[in-house]
MDAnalysis code that builds the backbone (N, CA, C; Angstrom):
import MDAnalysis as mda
import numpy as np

u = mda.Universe.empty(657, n_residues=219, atom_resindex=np.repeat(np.arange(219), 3), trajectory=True)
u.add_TopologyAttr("name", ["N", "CA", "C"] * 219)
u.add_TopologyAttr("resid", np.arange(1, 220))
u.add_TopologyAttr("resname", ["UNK", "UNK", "UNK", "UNK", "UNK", "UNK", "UNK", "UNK", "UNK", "UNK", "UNK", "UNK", "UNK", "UNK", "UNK", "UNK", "UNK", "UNK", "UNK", "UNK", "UNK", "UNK", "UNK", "UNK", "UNK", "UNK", "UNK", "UNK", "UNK", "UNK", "UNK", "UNK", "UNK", "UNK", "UNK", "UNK", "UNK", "UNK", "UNK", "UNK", "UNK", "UNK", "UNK", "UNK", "UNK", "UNK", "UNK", "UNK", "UNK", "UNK", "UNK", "UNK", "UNK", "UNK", "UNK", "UNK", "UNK", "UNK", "UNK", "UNK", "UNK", "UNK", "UNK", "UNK", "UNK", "UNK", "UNK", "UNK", "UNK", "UNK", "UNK", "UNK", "UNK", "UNK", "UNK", "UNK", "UNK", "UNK", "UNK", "UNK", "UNK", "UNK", "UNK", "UNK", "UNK", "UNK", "UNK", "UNK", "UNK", "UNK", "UNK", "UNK", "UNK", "UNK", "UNK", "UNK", "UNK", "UNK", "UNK", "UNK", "UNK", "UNK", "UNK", "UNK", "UNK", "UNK", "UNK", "UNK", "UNK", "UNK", "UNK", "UNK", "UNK", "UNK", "UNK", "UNK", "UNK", "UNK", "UNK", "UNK", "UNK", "UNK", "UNK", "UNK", "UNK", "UNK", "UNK", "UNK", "UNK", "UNK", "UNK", "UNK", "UNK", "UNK", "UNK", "UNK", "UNK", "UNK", "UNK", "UNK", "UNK", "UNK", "UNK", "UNK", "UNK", "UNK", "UNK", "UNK", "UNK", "UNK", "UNK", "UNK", "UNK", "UNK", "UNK", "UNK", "UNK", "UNK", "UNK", "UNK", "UNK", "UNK", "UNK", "UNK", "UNK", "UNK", "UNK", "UNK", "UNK", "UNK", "UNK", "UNK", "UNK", "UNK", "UNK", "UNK", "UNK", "UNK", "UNK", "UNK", "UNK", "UNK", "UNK", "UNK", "UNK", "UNK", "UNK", "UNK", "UNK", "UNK", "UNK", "UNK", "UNK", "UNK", "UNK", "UNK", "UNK", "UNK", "UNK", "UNK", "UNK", "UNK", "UNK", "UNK", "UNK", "UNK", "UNK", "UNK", "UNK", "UNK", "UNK", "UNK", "UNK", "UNK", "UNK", "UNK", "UNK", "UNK", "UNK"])
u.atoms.positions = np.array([
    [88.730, 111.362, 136.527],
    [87.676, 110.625, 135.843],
    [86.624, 110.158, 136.839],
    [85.415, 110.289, 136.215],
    [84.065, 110.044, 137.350],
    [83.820, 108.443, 137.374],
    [83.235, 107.882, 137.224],
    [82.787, 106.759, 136.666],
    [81.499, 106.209, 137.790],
    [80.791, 107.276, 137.911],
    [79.266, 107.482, 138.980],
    [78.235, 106.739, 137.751],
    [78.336, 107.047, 136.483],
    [76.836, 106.507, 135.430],
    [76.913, 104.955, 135.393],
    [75.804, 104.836, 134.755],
    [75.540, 103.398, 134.700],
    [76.121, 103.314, 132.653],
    [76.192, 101.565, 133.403],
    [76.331, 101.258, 131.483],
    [75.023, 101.534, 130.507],
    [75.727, 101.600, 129.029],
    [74.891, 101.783, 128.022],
    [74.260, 100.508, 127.880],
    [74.646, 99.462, 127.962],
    [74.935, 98.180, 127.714],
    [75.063, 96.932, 128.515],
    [74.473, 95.650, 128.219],
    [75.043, 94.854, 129.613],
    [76.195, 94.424, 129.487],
    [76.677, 94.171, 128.202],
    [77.738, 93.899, 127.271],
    [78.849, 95.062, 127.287],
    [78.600, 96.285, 127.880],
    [80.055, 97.521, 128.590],
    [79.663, 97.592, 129.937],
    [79.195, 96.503, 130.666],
    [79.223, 96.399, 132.038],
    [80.757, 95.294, 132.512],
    [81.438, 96.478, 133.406],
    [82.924, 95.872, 133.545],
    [82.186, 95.145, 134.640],
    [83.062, 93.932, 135.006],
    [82.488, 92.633, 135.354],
    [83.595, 92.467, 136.510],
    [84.937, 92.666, 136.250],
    [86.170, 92.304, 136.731],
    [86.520, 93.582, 137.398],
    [86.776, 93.102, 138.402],
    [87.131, 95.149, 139.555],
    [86.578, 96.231, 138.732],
    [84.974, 95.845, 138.972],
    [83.964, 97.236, 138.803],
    [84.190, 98.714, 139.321],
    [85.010, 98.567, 140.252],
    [85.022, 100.014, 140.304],
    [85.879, 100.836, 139.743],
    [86.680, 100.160, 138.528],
    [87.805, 100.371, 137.736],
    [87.236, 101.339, 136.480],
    [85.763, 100.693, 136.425],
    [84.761, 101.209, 135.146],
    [84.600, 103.107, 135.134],
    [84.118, 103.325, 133.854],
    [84.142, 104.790, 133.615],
    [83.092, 104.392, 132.720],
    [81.456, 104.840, 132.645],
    [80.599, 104.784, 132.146],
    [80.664, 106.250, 131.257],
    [81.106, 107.676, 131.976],
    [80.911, 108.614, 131.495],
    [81.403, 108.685, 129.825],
    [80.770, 109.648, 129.111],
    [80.959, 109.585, 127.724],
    [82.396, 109.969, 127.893],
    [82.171, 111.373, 128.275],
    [83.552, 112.588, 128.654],
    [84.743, 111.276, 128.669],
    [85.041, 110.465, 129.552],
    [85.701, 109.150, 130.114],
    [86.365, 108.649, 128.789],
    [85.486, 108.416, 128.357],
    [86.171, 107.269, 126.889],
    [86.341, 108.248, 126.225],
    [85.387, 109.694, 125.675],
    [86.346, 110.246, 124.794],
    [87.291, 110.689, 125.079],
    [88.091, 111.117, 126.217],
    [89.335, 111.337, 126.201],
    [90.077, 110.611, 126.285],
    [90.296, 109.125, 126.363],
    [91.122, 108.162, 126.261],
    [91.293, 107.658, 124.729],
    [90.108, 107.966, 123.891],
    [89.942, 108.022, 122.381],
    [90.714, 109.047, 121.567],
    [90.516, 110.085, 122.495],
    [91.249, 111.105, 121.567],
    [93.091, 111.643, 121.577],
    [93.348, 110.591, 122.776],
    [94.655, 110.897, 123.293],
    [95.820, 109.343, 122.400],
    [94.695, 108.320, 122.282],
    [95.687, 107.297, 121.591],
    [95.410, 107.176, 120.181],
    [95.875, 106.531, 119.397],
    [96.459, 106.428, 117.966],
    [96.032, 105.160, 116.947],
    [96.409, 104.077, 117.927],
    [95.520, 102.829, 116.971],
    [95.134, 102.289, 117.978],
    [93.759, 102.055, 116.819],
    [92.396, 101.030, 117.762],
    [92.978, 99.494, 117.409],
    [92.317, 98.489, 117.873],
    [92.552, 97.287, 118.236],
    [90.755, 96.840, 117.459],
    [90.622, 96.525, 116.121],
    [88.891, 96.142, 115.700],
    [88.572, 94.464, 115.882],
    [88.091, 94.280, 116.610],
    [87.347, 92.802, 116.537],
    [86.183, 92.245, 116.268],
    [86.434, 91.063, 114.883],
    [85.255, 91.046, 114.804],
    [85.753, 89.466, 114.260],
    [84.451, 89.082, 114.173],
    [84.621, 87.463, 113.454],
    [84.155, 86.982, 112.262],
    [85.426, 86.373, 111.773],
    [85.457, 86.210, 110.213],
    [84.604, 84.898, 110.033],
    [83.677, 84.575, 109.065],
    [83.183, 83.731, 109.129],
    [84.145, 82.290, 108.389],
    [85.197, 82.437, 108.036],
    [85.880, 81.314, 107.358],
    [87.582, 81.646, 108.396],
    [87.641, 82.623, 108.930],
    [88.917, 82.359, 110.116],
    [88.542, 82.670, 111.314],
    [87.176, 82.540, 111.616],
    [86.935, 82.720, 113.371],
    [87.496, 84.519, 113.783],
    [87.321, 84.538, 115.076],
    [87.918, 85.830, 115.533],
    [89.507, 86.228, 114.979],
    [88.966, 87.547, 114.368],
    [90.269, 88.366, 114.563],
    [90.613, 89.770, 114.847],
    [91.292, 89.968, 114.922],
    [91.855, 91.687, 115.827],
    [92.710, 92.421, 114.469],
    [92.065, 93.374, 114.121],
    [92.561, 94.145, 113.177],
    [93.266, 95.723, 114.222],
    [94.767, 96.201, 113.939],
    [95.134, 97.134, 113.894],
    [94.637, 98.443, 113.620],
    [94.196, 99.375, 113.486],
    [93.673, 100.345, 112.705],
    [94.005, 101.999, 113.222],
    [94.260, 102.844, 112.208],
    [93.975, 104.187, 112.724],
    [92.855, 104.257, 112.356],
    [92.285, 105.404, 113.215],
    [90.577, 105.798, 113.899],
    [91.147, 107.271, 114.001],
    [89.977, 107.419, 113.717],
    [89.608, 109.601, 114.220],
    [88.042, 109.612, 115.065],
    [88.014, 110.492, 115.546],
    [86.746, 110.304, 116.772],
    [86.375, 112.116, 116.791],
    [85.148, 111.872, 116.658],
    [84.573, 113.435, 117.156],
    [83.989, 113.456, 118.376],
    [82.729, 113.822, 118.666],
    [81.958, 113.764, 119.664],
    [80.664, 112.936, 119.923],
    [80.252, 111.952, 118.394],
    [79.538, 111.078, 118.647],
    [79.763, 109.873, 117.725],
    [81.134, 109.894, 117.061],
    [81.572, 108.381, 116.218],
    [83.071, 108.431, 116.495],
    [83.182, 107.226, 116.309],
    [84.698, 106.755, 115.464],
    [84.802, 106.489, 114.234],
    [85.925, 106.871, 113.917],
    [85.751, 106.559, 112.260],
    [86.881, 105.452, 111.881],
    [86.536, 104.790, 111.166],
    [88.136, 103.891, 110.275],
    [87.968, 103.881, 108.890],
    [89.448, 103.545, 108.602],
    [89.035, 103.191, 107.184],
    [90.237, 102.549, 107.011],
    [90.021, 102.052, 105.258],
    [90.994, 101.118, 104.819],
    [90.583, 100.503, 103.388],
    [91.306, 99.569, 102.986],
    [91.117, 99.151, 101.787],
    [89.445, 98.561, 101.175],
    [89.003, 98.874, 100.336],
    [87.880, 97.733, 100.288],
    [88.112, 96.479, 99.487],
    [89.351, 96.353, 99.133],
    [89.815, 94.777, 98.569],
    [89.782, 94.131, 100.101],
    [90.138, 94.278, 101.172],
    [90.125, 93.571, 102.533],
    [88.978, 93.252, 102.497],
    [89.017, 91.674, 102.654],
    [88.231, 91.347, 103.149],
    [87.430, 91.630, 104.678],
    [88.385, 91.498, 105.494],
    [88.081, 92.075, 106.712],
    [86.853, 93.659, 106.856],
    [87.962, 94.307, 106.081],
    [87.208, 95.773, 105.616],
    [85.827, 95.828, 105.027],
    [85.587, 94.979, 104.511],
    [84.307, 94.899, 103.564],
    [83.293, 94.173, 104.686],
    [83.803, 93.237, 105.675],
    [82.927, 93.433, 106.899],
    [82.364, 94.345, 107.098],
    [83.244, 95.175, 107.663],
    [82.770, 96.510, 108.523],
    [82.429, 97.201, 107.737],
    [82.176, 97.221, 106.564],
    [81.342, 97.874, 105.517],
    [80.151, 97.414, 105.645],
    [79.767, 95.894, 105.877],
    [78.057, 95.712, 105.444],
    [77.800, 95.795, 106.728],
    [78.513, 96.208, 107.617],
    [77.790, 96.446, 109.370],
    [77.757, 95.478, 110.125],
    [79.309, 94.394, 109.652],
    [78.765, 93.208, 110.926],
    [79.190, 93.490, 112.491],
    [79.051, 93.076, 112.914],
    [79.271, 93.780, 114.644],
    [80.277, 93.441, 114.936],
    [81.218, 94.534, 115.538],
    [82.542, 94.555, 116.149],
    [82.471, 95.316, 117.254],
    [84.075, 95.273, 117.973],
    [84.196, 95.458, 119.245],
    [85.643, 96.679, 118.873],
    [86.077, 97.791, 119.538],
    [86.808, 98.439, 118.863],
    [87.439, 98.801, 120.431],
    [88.847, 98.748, 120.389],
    [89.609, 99.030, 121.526],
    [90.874, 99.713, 121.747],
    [90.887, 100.498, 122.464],
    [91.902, 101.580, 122.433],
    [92.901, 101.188, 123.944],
    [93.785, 101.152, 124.033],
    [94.746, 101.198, 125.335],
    [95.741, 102.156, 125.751],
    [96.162, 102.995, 126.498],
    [96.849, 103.809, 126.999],
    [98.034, 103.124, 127.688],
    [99.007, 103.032, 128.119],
    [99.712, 102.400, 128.933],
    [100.486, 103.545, 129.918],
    [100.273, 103.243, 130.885],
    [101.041, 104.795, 131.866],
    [102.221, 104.660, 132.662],
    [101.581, 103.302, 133.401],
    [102.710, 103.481, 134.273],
    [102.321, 101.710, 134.278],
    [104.335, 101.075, 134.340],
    [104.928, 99.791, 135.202],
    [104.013, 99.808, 136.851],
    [103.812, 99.247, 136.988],
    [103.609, 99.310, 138.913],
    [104.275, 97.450, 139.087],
    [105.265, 97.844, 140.111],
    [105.860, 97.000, 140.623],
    [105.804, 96.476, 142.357],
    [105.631, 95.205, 142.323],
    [104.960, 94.644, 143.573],
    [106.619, 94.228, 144.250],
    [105.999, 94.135, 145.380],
    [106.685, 93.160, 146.244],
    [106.745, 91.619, 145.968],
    [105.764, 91.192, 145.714],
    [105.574, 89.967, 144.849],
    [105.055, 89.660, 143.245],
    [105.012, 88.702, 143.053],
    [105.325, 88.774, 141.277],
    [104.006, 88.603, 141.308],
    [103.126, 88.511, 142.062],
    [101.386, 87.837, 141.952],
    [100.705, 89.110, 141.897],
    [101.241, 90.209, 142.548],
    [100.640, 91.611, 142.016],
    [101.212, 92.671, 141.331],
    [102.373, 92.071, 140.743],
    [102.414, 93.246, 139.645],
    [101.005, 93.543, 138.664],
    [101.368, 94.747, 138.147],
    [100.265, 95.272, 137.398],
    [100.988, 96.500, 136.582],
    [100.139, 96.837, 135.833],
    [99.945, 98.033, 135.112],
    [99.202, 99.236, 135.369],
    [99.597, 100.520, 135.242],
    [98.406, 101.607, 135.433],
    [98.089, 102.045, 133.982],
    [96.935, 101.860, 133.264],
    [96.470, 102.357, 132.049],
    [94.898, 102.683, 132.025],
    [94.595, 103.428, 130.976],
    [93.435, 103.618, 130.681],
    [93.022, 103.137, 129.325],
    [91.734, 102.166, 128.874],
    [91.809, 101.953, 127.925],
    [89.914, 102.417, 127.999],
    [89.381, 101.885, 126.548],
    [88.300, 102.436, 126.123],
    [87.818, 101.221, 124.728],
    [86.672, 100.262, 125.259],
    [86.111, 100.098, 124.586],
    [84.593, 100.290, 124.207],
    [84.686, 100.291, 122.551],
    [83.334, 100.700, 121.825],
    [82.569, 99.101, 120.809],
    [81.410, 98.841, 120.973],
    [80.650, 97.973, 120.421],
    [79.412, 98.730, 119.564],
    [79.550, 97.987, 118.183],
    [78.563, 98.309, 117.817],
    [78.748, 97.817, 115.776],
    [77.564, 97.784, 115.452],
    [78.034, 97.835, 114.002],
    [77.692, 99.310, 112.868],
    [79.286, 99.524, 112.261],
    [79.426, 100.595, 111.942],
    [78.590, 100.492, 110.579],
    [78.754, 102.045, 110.203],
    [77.743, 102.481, 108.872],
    [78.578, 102.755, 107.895],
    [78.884, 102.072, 106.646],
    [79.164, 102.881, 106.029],
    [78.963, 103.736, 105.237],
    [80.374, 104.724, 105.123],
    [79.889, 105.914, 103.883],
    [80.249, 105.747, 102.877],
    [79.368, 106.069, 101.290],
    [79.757, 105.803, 100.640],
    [79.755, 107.404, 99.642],
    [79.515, 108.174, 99.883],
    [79.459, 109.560, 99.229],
    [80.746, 109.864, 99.414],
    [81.273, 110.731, 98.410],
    [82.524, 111.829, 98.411],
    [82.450, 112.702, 99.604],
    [81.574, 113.392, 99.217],
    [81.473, 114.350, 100.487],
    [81.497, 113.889, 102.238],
    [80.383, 112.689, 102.516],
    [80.467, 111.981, 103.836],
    [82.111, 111.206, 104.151],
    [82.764, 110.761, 103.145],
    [84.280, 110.052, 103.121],
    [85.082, 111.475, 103.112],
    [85.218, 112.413, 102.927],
    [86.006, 113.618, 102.721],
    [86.122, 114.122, 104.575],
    [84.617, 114.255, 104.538],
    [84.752, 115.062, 105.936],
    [85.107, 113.860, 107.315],
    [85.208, 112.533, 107.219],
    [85.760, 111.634, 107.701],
    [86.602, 111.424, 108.015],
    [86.709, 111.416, 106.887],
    [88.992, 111.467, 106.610],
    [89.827, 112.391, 106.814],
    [89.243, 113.704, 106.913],
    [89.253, 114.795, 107.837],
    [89.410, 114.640, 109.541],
    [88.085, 113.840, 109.738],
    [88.582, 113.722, 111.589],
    [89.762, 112.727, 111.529],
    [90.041, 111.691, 110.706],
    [91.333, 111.289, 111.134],
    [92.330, 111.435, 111.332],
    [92.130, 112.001, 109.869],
    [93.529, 112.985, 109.549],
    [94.165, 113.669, 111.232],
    [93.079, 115.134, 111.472],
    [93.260, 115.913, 112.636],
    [93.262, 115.198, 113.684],
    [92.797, 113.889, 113.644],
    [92.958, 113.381, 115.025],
    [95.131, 112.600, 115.043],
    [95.298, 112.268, 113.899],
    [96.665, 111.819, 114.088],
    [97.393, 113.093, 114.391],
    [97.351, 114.010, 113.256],
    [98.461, 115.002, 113.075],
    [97.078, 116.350, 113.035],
    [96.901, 117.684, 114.101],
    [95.922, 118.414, 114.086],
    [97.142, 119.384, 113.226],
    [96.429, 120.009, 112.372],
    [96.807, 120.796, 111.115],
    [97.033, 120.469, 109.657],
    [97.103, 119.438, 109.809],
    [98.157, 118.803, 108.684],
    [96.663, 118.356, 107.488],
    [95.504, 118.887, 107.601],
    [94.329, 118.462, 106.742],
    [94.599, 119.701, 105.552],
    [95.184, 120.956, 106.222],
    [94.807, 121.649, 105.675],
    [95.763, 122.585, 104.773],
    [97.060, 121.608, 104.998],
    [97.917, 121.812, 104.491],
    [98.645, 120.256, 102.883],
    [98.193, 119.306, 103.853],
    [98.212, 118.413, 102.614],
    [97.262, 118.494, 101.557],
    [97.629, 117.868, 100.287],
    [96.655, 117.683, 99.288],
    [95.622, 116.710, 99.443],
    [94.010, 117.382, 99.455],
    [93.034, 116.319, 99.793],
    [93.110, 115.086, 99.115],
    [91.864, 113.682, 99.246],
    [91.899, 112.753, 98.059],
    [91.536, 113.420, 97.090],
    [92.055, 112.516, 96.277],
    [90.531, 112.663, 94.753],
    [89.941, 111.556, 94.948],
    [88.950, 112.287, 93.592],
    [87.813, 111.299, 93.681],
    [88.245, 110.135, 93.545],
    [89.221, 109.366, 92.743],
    [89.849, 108.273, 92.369],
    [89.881, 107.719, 93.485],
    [90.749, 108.364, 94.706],
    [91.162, 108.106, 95.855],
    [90.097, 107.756, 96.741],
    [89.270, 108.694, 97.029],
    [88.040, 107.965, 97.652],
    [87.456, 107.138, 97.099],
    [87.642, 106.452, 95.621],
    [86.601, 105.291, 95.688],
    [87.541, 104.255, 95.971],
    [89.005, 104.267, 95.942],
    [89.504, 102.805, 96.535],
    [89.675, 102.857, 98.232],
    [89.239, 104.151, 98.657],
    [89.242, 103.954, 100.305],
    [87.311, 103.586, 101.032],
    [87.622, 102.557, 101.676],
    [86.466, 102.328, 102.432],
    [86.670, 103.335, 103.860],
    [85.613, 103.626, 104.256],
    [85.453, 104.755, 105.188],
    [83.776, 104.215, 106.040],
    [84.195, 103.976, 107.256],
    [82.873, 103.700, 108.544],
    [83.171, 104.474, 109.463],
    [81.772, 104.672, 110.155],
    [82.078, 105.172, 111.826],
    [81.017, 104.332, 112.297],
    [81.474, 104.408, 113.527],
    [81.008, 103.144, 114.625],
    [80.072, 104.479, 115.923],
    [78.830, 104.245, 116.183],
    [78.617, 105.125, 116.681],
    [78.928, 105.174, 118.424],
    [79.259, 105.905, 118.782],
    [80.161, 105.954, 120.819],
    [78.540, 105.237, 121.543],
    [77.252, 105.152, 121.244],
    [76.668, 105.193, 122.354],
    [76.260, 103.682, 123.308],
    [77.621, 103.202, 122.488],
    [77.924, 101.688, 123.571],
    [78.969, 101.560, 123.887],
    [79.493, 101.788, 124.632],
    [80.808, 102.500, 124.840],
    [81.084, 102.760, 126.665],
    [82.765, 102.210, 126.788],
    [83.241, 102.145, 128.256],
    [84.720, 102.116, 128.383],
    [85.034, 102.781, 129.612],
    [86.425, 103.142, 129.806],
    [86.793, 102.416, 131.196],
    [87.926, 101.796, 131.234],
    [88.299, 101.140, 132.250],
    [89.606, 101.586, 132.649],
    [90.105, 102.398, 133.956],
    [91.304, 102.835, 134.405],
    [91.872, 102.561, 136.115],
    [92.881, 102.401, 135.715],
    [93.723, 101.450, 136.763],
    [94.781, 102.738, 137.546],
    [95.006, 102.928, 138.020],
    [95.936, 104.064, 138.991],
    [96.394, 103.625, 140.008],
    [97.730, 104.521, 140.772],
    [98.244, 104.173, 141.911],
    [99.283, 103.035, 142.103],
    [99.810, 103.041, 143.578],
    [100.390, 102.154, 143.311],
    [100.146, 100.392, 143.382],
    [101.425, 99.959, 143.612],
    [100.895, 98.162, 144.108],
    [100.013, 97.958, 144.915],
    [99.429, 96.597, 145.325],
    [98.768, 96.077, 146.332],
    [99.431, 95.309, 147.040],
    [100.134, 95.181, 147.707],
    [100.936, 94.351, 148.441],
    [99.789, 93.629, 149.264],
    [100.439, 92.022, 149.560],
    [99.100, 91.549, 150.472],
    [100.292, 92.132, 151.978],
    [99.379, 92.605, 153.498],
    [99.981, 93.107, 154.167],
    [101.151, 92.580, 155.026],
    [101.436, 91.322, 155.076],
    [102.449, 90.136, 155.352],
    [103.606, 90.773, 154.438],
    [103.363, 91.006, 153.201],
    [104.423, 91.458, 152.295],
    [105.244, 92.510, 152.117],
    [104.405, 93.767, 153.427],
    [104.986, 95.047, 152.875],
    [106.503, 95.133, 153.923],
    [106.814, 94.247, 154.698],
    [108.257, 94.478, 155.665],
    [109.334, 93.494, 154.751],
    [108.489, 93.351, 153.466],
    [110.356, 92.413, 152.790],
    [110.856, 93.308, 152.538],
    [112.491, 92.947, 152.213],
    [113.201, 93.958, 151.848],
    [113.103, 94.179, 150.074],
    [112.490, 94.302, 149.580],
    [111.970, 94.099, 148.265],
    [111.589, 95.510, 147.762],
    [112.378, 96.173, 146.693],
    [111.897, 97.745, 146.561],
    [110.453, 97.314, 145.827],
    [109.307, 98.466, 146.094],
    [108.079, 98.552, 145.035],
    [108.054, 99.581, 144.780],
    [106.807, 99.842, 143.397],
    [106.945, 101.467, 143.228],
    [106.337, 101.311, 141.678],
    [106.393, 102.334, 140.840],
    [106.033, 102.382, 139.508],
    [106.951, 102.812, 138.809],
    [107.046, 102.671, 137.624],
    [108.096, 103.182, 136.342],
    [106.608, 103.957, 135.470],
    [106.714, 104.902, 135.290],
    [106.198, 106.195, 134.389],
    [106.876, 106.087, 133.071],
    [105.864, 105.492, 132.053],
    [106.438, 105.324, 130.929],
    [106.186, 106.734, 130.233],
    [107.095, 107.663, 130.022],
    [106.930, 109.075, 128.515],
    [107.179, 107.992, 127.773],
    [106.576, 109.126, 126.257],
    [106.637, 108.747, 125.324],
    [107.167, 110.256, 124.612],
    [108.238, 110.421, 123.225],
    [108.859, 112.019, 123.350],
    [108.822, 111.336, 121.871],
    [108.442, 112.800, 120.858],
    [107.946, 112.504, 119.347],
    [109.772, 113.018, 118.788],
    [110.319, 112.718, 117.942],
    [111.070, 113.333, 117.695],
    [110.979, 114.995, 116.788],
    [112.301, 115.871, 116.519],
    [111.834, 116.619, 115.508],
    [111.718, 115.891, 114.192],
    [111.295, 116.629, 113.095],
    [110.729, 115.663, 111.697],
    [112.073, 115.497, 111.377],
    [111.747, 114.809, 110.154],
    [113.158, 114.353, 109.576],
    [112.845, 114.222, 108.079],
    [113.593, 114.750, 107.719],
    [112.826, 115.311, 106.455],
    [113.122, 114.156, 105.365],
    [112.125, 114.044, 104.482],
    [112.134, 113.044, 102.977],
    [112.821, 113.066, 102.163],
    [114.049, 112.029, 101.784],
    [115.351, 112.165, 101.074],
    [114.914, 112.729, 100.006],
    [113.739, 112.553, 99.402],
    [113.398, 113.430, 98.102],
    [112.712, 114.710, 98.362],
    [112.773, 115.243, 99.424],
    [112.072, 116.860, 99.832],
    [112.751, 117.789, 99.038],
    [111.911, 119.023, 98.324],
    [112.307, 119.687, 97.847],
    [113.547, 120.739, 98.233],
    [114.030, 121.895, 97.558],
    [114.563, 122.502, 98.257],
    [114.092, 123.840, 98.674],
    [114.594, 124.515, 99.991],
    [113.535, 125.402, 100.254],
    [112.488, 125.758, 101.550],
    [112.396, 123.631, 101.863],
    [110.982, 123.390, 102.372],
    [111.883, 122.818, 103.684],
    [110.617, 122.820, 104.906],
    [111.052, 123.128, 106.089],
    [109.380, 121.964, 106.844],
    [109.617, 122.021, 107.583],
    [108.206, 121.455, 108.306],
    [107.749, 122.398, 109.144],
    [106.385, 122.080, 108.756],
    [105.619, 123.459, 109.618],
    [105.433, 123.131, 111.043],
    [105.062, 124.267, 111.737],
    [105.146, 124.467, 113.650],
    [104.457, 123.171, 113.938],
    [103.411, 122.927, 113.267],
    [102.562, 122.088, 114.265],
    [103.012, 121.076, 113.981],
    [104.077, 120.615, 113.045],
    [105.111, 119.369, 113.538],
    [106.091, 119.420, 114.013],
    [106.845, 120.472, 114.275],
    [107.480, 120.905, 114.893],
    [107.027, 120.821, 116.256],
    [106.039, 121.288, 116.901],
    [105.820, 121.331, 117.610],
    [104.665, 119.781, 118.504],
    [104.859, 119.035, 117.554],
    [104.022, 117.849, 117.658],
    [103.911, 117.176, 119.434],
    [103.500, 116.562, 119.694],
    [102.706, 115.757, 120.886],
    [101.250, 115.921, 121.003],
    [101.134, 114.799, 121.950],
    [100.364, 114.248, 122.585],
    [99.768, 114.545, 123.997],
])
């Protein structure tokens, strides 16, 4: 990862160990397209800040979410109030010699901005599409699409990337140099993550099998 560009933003200018920052687009979209749920923040005007959970799908110039439009929350990010949208990777434990520098190695990726929503069949179809392929790639075109019914109780936004920043941490500890002759092991723990095979739906027909590309599923 490069992280030579400048911010979009003064507000995706990393502030805290700058040279940690990744301005490049390339940067955040691949940290976007490799994790699963975003982290949405925004502030409620009758409960102050809050952090919504969410699956997201991402192309090459939005993110998308969606969700109920009885949520209140949701119906925010429907009339475009401004949020903050955050993705985290987690890679590796890194373990210090002392407890004052442990740390983490991850890559995460945040996006600001207020999203648009869609309200057409067609603009919510092809949406729900990048999500879809962004959780499970195949599986759009093998499940049964919405209906129309279905798209009108789903709210559907994308948030557009061009405020947007990636922040990544690597390597090992920092020991301060007094510290590195204790007898104290350091080092990192490498967290995998391993999908299982499917497991099929006590009510699955008979016959039916899961196709390769869940079979063959990861990340």
């Amino acid at each position: 990862m490069g992280g030579m560009s400048q911010p979009s933003t003064d507000r995706t200018r990393v502030r805290r160990i700058p040279d940690r920052a990744r301005y490049d687009k390339s940067d955040v979209l691949a940290i976007l397209r490799e994790g699963l749920v975003a982290h949405v923040a925004l502030v409620d005007p009758e409960r102050g800040p809050v952090v919504l959970p969410m699956v997201y799908g991402v192309d090459e110039v939005h993110l998308y979410l969606h969700g109920s439009p009885a949520s209140r929350l949701v119906r925010q990010l429907m009339s475009g109030a401004d949020c903050c949208v955050e993705v985290t990777l987690l890679d590796e434990l890194v373990i210090a010699r002392s407890v004052f520098h442990h740390s983490m190695n991850y890559r995460s990726a945040m996006v600001h901005g207020q999203p648009e929503n869609l309200e057409d069949h067609a603009a919510k179809n092809a949406a729900l599409k990048v999500i879809v392929e962004h959780v499970v790639p195949g599986q759009w075109g093998l499940a049964r699409v919405p209906s129309p019914a279905e798209l009108d109780q789903t709210a559907v936004v994308r948030l557009p990337l061009t405020e947007a920043v990636a922040k990544v941490r690597t390597g090992d500890p920092v020991d301060e140099p007094e510290d590195t002759g204790l007898p104290i092991w350091a080092g990192r723990l490498l967290r995998e993550t391993r999908w299982s095979a499917p497991i099929d739906a006590e009510d699955l027909g008979p016959g039916l099998s899961a196709p390769e590309h869940l079979r063959s599923y990861g990340r």
